[in-house]
C-alpha positions in Angstrom: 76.9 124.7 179.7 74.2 123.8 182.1 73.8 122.8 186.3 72.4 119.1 186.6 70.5 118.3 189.4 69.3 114.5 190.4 66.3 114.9 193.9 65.1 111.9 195.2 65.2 110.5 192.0 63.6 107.2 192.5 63.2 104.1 189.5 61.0 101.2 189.9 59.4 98.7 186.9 56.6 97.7 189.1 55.1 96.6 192.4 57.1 93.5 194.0 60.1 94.4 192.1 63.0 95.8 193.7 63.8 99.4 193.1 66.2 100.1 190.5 67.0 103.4 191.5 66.6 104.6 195.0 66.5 107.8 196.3 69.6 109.5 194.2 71.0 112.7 195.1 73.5 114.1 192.8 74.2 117.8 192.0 76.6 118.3 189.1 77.8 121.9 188.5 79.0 123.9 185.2 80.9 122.0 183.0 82.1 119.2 185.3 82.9 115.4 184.1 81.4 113.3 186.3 81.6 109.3 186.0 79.4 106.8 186.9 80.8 103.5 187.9 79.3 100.4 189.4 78.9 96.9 188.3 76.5 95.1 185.8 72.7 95.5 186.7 73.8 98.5 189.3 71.7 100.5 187.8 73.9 103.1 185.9 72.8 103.0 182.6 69.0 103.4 183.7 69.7 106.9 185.2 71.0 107.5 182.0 68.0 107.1 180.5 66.1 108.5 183.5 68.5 112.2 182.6 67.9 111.8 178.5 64.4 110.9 178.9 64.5 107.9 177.8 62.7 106.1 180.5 60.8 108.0 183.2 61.7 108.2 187.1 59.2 106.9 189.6 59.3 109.4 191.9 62.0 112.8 192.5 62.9 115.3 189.9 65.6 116.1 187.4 66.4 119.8 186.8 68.9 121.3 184.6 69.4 125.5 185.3 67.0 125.1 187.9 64.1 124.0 185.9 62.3 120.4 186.2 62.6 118.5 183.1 60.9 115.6 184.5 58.0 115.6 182.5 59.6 116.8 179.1 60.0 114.1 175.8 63.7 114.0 174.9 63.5 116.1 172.5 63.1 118.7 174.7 65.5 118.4 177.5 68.4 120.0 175.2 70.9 116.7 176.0 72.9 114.7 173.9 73.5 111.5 174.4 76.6 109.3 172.9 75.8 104.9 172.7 78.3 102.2 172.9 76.7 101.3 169.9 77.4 104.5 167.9 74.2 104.5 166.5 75.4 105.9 163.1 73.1 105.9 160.0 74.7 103.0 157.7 73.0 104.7 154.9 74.5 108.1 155.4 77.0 109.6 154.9 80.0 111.0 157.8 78.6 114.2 157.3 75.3 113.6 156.7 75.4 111.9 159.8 76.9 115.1 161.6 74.2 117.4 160.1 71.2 115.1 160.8 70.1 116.4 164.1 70.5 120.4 162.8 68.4 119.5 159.8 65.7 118.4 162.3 66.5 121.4 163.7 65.8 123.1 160.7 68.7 125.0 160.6 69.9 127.1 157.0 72.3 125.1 155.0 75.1 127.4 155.0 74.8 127.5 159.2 74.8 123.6 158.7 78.1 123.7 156.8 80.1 125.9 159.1 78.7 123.7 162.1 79.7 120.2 160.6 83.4 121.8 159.3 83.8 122.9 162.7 83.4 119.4 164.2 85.2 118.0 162.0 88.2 120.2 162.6 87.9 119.2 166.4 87.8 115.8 166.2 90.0 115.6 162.8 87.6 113.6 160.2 87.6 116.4 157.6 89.0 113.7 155.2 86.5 111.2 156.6 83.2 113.3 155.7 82.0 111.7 152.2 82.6 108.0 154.3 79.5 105.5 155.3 80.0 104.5 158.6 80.8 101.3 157.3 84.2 102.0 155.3 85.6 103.5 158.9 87.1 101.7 161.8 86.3 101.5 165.2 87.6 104.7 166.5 86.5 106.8 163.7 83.5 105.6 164.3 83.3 106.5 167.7 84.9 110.2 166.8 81.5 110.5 164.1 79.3 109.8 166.8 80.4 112.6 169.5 80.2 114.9 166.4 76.8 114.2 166.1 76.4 115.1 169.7 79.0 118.0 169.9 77.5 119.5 166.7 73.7 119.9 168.6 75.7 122.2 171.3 73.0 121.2 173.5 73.5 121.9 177.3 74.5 118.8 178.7 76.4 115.4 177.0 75.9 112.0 177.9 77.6 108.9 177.6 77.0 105.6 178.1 80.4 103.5 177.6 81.7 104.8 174.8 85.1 103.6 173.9 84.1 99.9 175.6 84.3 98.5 171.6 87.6 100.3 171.0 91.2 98.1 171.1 93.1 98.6 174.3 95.8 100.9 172.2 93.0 103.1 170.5 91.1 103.7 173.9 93.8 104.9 175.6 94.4 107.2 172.4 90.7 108.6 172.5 90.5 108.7 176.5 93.0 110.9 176.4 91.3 112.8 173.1 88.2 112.8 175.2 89.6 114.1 178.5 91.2 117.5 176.3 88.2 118.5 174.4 85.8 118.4 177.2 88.2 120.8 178.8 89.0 122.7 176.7 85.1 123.2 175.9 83.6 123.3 179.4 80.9 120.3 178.3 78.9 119.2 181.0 79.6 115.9 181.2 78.0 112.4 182.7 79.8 109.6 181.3 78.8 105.8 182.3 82.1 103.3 182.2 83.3 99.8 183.7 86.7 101.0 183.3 88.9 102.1 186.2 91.1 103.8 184.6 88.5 106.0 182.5 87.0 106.6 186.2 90.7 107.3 187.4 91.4 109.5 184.7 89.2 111.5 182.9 86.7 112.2 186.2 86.4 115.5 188.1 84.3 113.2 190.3 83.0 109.6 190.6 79.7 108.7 191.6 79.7 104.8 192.8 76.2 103.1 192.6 75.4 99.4 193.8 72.1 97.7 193.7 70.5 101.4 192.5 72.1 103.2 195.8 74.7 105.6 195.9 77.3 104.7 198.1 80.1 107.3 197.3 80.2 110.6 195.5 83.8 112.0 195.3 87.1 113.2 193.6 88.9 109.8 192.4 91.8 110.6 194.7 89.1 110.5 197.8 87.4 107.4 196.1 90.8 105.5 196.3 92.6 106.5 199.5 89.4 107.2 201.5 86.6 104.7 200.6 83.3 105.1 202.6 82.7 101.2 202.8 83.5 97.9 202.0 81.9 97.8 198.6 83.3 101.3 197.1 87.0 99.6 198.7 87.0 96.4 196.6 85.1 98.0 193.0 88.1 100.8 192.9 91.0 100.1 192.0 93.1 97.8 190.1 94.0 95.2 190.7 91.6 95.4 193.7 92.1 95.5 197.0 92.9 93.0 199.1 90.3 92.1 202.0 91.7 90.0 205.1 88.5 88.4 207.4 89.1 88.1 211.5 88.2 89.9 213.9 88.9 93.7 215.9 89.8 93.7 219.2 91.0 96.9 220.9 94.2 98.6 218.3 94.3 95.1 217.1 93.1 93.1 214.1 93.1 89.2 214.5 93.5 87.2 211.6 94.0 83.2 211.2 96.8 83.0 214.8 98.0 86.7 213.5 97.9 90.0 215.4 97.7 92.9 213.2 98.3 96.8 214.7 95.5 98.7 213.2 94.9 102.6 213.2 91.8 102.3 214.6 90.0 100.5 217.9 86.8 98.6 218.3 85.5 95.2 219.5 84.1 93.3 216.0 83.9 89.7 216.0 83.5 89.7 212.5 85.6 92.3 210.6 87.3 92.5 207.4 90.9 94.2 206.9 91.7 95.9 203.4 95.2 97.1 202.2 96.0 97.9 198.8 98.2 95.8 196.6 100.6 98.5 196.7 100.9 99.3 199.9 102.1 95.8 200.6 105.5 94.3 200.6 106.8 91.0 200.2 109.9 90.1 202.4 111.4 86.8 204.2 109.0 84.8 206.0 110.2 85.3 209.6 110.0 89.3 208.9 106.5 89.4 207.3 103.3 90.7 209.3 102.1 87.9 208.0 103.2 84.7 206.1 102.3 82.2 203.7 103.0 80.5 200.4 102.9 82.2 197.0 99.8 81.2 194.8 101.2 82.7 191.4 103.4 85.1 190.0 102.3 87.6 187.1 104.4 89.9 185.3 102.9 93.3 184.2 105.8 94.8 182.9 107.1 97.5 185.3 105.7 95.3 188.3 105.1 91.6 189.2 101.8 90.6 191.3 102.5 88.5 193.6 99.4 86.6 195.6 100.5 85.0 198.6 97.7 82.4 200.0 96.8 83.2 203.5 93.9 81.0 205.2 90.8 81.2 202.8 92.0 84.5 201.7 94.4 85.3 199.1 96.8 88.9 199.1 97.8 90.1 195.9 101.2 92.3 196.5 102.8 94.8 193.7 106.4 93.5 193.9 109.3 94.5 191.6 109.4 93.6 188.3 112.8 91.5 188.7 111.0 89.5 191.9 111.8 86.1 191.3 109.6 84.1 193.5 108.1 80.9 193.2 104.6 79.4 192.9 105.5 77.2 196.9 107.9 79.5 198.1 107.1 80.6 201.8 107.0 84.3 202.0 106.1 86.8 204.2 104.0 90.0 203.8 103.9 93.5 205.5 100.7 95.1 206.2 101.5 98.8 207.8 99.5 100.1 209.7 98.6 103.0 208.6 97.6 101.6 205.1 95.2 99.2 206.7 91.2 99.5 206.1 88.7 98.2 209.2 85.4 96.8 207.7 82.5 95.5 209.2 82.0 92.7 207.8 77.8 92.5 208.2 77.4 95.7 207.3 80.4 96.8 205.4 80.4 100.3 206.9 84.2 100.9 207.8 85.5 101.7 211.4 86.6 104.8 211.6 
């Protein structure tokens, strides 16, 4: 497998138009996964494009082994790239569709054969190979598709929200499908998804973009428990988490009447607390931190969210499952200290 490397990598579609990609700095070694995660518009699948070739970049360079690719047509840049679409020939067959990119290739038939049986056996569709794409569902679908791209062995796989048409069940079947076969093959891996838990899970490290910037690139673990702002705080995790607006004076945080002990010190007049939903508890309201009425109820299963209306803001708390609270009831909540985030709220840069 093959280094990636993203410098100054810049994306603009002309003059009075903000930039779509500014200024991205990514290095991704041998055989890592790295996700890319961010909302609509961010500008995630465009550096997709920007790596396959696809579009070009307005300014940087993209190397992979050390060499600028830049300049070269797709075809070129040895990288594979796997659509939320598929993108499967209708017309063909399963393993026609595996062998259509070695035939290009020109490749002899018999090295064709071993290359599409040994796909096959990966991703198990041996008994799916004389299929159109049509007569398959969703998931084999999806399996067809990386065997077109696993079957290239080109240095360096791409994909752009793959499972995203897949039932809830069946994606959690394939993420974890997906997550063995690229270790146990060493791919070099960028993958684009919406879904925290595919960032959560599958990612040696997450790259979070907003507005074409990269505000954090990190293991998921440092993502969650050490967010660099205020935007990176609230897009992981889920549910998200919660944000509290007052203001910081000295150790404490000041919040609608409420004084809350903070880890940190600073004098913001407009600041902005976070605390994860599971790092809060619910308790009576004379013992909370804080306290207020409950909004709603919501049973997951092995937990119940509770959200507790406080001021204009609302905190969701992970309670247990048996909590049998009332949409009225007065409550109160803990916020510990040492689970608490400062903000800024102007800039969203945290305090430190």
């Amino acid at each position: 497998m093959a280094t990636l490397e993203l410098r100054n990598v810049n994306k603009s579609y002309g003059s009075g138009l903000p930039d779509t990609l500014r200024n991205i700095e990514l290095s991704i070694d041998s055989g890592e996964f790295l996700i890319l995660v961010g909302p609509s518009g961010c500008g995630k699948s465009t550096l997709m494009n920007c790596i396959a070739g696809l579009e070009d970049i307005s300014g940087g360079a993209i190397e992979v082994d050390g060499a600028d690719i830049s300049g070269m047509s797709p075809k070129d840049r040895d990288i594979a790239m796997v659509f939320q679409s598929y993108a499967l020939y209708p017309t063909m067959s399963v393993r026609d569709n595996i062998a259509f990119g070695l035939k290009m290739r020109k490749l002899a038939p018999a090295a064709i054969d071993e290359e599409v049986a040994r796909v096959a056996r990966l991703l198990q569709i041996e008994h799916l190979l004389q299929r159109k794409p049509g007569q398959l569902s969703g998931g084999q679908q999806q399996r067809v598709a990386m065997g077109r791209a696993l079957a290239r062995r080109p240095k360096i796989y791409l994909f752009d929200e793959p499972l995203s048409n897949l039932d809830a069940k069946l994606r959690g079947h394939m993420r974890a499908e997906l997550k063995h076969m690229q270790a146990t093959l060493g791919i070099t891996t960028i993958y684009v998804t919406h879904d925290q838990i595919e960032a959560m899970t599958l990612a040696h490290r997450v790259a979070v973009l907003e507005k074409g910037v990269l505000q954090q690139l990190a293991s998921p673990s440092e993502i969650y428990n050490n967010p660099a702002n205020l935007f990176v705080a609230q897009f992981i995790g889920s549910p998200a988490m919660n944000v509290i607006h007052g203001s910081l004076e000295g150790a404490n945080f000041l919040t609608n009447g409420a004084k809350v002990k903070t880890k940190v010190k600073g004098q913001i007049a407009k600041a902005v607390a976070g605390v994860r939903p599971e790092d809060c508890s619910v308790t009576a309201a004379a013992k909370g931190t804080i306290s207020g009425q409950i909004f709603t109820t919501e049973l997951i299963g092995d937990h119940t969210l509770v959200t507790v209306n406080w001021g204009d803001d609302q905190i969701v708390v992970k309670a247990h499952k048996d909590f049998d609270g009332k949409q009225g009831d007065a409550v109160g909540v803990q916020l510990p200290p040492e689970n608490l985030y400062i903000f800024d709220e102007t800039s969203g840069e945290r305090i430190r």
